[in-house]
Each structure stands twice: as C-alpha cells, then as structure tokens.
N, C-alpha and C positions, 0 to 999 in steps of 0.2 A: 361653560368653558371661558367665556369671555370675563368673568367677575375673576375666575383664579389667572388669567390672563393677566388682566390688571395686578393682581395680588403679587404675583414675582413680580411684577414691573416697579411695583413698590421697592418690593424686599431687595432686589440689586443696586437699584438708584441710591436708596436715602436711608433704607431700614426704618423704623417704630420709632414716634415719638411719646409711644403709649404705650413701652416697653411693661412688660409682666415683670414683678419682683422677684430677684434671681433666687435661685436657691442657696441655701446653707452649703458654706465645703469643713470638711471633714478638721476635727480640731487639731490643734497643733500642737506639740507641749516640748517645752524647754528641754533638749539635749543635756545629759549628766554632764556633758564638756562644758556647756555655758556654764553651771552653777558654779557661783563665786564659792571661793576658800576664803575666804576673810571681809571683816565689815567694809562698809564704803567702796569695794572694790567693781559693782555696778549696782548704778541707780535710775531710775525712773520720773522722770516728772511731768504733771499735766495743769493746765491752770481750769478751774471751775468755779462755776457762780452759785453761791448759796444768799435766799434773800438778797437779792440787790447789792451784793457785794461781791469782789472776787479776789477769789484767791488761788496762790501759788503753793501744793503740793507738789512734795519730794518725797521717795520712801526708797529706801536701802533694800536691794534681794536677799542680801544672806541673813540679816537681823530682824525685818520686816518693821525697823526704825521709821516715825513718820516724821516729817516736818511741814509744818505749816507757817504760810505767811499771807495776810493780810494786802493788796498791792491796793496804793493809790490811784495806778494805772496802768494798764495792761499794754507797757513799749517793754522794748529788747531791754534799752537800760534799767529799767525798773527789775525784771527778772533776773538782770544778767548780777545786778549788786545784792541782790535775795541770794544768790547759788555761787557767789566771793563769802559770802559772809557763814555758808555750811561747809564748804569746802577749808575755810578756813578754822571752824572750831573742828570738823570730824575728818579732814584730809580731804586730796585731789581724789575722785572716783576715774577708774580704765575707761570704764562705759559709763555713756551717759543716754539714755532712751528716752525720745520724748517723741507726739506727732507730731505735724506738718505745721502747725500754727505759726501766724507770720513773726512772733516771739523769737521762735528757735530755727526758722527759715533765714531769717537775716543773715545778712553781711555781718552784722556784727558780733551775733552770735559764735557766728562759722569763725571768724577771728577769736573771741573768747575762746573756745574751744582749741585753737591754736596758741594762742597764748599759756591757756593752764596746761598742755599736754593731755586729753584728754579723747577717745573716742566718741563719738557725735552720731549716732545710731539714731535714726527716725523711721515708725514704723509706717504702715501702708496707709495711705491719703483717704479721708473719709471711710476707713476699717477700725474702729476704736476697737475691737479685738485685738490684734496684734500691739497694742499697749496695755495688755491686761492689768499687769499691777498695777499701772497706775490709776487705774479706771476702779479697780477694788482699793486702793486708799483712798481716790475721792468718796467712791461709798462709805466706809468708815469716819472719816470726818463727815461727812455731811450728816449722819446718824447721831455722832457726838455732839453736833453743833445743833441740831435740833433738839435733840432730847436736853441740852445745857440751858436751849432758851424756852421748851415749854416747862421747865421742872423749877426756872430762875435759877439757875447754878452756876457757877465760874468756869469755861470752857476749858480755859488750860490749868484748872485740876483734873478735866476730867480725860485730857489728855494726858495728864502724867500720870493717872491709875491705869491709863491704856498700853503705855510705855514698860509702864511694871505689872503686867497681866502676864504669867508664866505661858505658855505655849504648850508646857508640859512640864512634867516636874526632869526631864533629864538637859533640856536646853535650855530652860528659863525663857526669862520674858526679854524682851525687844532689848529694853536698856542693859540687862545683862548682856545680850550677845554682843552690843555695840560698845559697850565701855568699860565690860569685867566687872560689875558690880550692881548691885539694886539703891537706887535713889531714893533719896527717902520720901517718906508722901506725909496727910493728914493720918494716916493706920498707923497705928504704937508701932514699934518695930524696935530691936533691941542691936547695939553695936556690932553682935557677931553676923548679924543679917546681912548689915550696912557695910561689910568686909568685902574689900576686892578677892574676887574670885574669878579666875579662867576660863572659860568653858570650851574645851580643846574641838578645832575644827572638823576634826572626822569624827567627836560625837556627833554634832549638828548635822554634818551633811549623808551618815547613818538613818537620824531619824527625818530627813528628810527627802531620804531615797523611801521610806516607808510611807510618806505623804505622797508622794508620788505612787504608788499603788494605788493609792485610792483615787488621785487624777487620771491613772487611766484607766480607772472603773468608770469615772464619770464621763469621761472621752465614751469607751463604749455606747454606754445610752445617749451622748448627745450625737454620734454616728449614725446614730439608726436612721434618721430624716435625714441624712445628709446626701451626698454627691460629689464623685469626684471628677473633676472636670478635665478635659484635655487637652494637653499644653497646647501652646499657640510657637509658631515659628517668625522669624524675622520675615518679614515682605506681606506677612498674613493681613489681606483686608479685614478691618471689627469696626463694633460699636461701641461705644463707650460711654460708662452713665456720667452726666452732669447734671448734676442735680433731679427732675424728672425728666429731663431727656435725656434721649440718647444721640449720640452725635456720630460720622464715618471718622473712621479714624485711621491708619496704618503700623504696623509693632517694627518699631525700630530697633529695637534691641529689649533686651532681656535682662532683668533688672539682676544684681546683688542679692536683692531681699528675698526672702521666698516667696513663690505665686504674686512677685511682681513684674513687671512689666513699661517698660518706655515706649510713651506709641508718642506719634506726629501728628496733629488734624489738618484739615484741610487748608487753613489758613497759616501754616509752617510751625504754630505753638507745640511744643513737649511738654507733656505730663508721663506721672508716673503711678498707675494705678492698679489695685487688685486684681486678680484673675477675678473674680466675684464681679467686677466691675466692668468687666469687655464681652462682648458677644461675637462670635466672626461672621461677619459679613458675608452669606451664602449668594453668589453669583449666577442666576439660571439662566442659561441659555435658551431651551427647548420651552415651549408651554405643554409638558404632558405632567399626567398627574404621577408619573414615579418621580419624578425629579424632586417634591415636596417627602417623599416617603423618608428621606436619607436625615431631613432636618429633626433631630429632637424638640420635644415641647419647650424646655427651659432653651433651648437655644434660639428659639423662633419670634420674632416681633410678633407682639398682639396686635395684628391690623383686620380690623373688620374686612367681610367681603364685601365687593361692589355689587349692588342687584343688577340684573339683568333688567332691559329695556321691558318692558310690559307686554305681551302677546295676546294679538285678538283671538287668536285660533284658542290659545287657554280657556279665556273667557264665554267662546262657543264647547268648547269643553265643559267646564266648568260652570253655569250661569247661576246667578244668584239666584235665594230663595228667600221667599217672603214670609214670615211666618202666616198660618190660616188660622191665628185666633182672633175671636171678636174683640176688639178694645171696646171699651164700657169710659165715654171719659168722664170726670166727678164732676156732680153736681154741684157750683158752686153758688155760693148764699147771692140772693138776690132780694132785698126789701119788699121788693115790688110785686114778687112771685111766691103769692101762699103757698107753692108746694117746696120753696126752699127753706121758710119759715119753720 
C-alpha cells in the first residue's frame, strides 16, 4: 500500500519523465472541399537534407508538380526568395502548407505571406504526418537523387522524366496537369505530343475521388492498431511531450487545426501541440486501489513502483535455503605435487 501510495503521489505532483510511446490516432484524409480545382492553387513545402546538403521542396496538390531547390543556407530569406521565384513562374498559391520550422515560423515569413496574399497553414508541431504531401515529395526526391548519384546520371533529367510520368493515361503526368502540355525530354517524341492540350478539372478531380477509395482502403488497415483519443477541455490539467519528457502543462484553448491544442506550462510559455502529444494529468486524491482502475494503460505514466521497506517477519517466513550438494573444488596444477602432474 505504501509503494502505490507513493505511485499517485507521483502521478498528481509531476506525472512520468519515462512516459510510454503514445499510441497511433486514427488517420485522417483530406475533405472532397479541400481538394483544389485548379494547379498552384495549394501547395506544400518542407526543407530536407539529402547527403550533406539541403534542400527546399515544393509540390502542387492538384498536379502532384515537384520543385526543388538546392539552399546555401537554411534562413527565412533564403526560402523566402526560392518560393518569389515559383510563385513568380507558376503563380501566387491560396494555401500555402508547411511545419513549424523556424524558416516558415518567422516574422518574416508571416509578412511574405502578407505581402503576396496568400494563406499560411502550418501543420501540428513535431507530427510530420499532418504534412503528408510533403513528407512523400521529400521521399520522391531523395530516391531520385539517390539513384541519379549511384547510377552517375544527371538529376534534373531525371526529374523531368518524373514531371512527364503519366499518372494514368486519362490525367496525364504532373507537367500536363500544371501547364496544358508535355515537355519535351531525351525520349523521340513527335510535334502532335508536344501540343498544348487541356485536361479539364472535373476529369482530374473524378479520377481522383477514385484514388481516394483506395486511401480509404488503406486508412482501414492502418485503423486497426489505432486509438481514438478523448478530447481534452479548456482548464484540463496534462502532460505534454518535449522531447523525452514529459512536462505539467494546462489546455488553454483549443487550437484551429485538428486534434490540436494550446496549452500553458508552468513557467507561462505557449505551445501548440498534437492530441498524440498531451496526456491529462489524473489528480488522486484518496490512496485506494479503485481510484488507479479509471486510468487507461496509454494514458498512465510509466513510473516504476517504490519497494516496500524489507520485513523481518518475511524473512522468518520465508528463510533462506542452502543448497545440500557437495562442491568438489578443482584440482589446480601444482609443479610440486606429483598428483597434479
């Protein structure tokens, strides 16, 4: 009684600094109302290090357009004159989606954004899910960029074969849906190819309400291990992961984004962080063992029990046993002793 004693006295004070790995929540997939009618009209971007170097991806949702840039250095201005310069050959995008990185966190940023007219959507903080697409265009490039340097090949051909890769034969490939036409490449290709052509937006967003069957075939099975979690109310005591720990926190408000959230810590700082990412803080009052019954396993800090002081009456309970076999110890060689010889 005395070790689970302890064990709430933990759990209300301070919570687990050796919090268990939360679980999976339930996938999420893009509303028929989000998907864009037309190219450039939202885009995605994330910066990623391939080899020692980094770079600035961009990719278009309705076209699945990629663009890559090379950065000298990873500041606001650096990004900000990469995404003037696409903007300026393929237009201003409504939406613009990127995470939390201090790139697109900026003052300056948040002003670029105000300046070109543009929405400034950032998904949930240390959740690289809720940036999907762009998380699968760094995949894509970084496969390209790979396989361009063990093969020796030139990377941006093998990006413009990427560009003009059909998707299917009724949408075409990337650079058809962004520009009305197929670009030309190293492959023969004859002038009536290389003809601007339309590809009218309710084809596309047809065959990509049938893409979406199959996402939510694949939601299904990745459901099955999942968990849905229960919302959290304003004033609600939690935990909150920083890094491997976890820290007291309080839910100040209720974020915009989905399953996010704005809590307070202790020291007046606001963050803004996943449901995946807060635990509520269970306060026990009594020490009996129903009051532990209520707490779920994912929701519970992993805190060891404390032992109980040691008891001699056990030990007159309990007394040790010796084993009754004969130990034999080995003979060990002796020069001096003919029976070691």
């Amino acid at each position: 009684m005395q070790a689970t004693s302890q064990r709430r006295n933990l759990l209300a004070r301070h919570g687990s600094t050796n919090h268990r790995h939360s679980s999976k929540l339930p996938c999420m997939l893009n509303t028929t109302k989000s998907d864009p009618l037309s190219s450039m009209e939202r885009v995605a971007a994330d910066l990623c290090q391939i080899n020692d170097h980094n770079y600035l991806v961009l990719v278009d949702y309705y076209s699945n357009f990629i663009e890559v840039d090379k950065l000298s250095e990873t500041t606001s201005e650096t990004v900000i004159n990469c995404c003037k310069c696409h903007f300026a050959r393929h237009g201003i995008p409504d939406v613009f989606v990127s995470d939390n990185g201090p790139q697109f966190s900026s003052t300056k940023f948040h002003q670029f954004s105000k300046t070109y007219r543009f929405n400034h959507h950032t998904s949930s903080p240390h959740y690289p899910q809720s940036n999907g697409k762009a998380e699968k265009a760094v995949q894509t490039i970084n496969s390209l960029l790979q396989k361009s340097i063990s093969e020796k090949k030139d990377f941006q051909l093998a990006l413009l074969d990427f560009r003009n890769t059909p998707t299917n034969d009724i949408i075409g490939s990337p650079a058809q849906r962004l520009m009305g036409r197929r670009t030309k490449t190293l492959l023969p290709t004859t002038a009536t190819l290389l003809a601007p052509k339309t590809i009218q937006p309710s084809i596309v967003k047809t065959n990509l309400l049938t893409h979406k069957d199959t996402q939510k075939l694949q939601k299904l099975y990745y459901d099955r291990d999942t968990k849905v979690l229960p919302t959290l109310n304003i004033g609600n005591k939690a935990l909150f992961q920083c890094g491997k720990i976890w820290k007291p926190a309080i839910v100040k408000n209720i974020s915009s984004h989905p399953r996010s959230y704005i809590i307070i810590t202790t020291d007046g700082q606001t963050h803004r962080r996943n449901r995946r990412h807060i635990r509520p803080s269970h306060v026990v009052s009594e020490a009996t063992d129903a009051d532990t019954s209520d707490i779920e396993d994912d929701e519970t800090p992993n805190i060891q029990p404390v032992p109980d002081e040691p008891s001699d009456t056990l030990e007159e309970q309990n007394p040790r046993r010796h084993s009754s076999r004969r130990i034999r110890k080995p003979v060990r060689y002796d020069p001096s002793n003919p029976e070691t010889v």
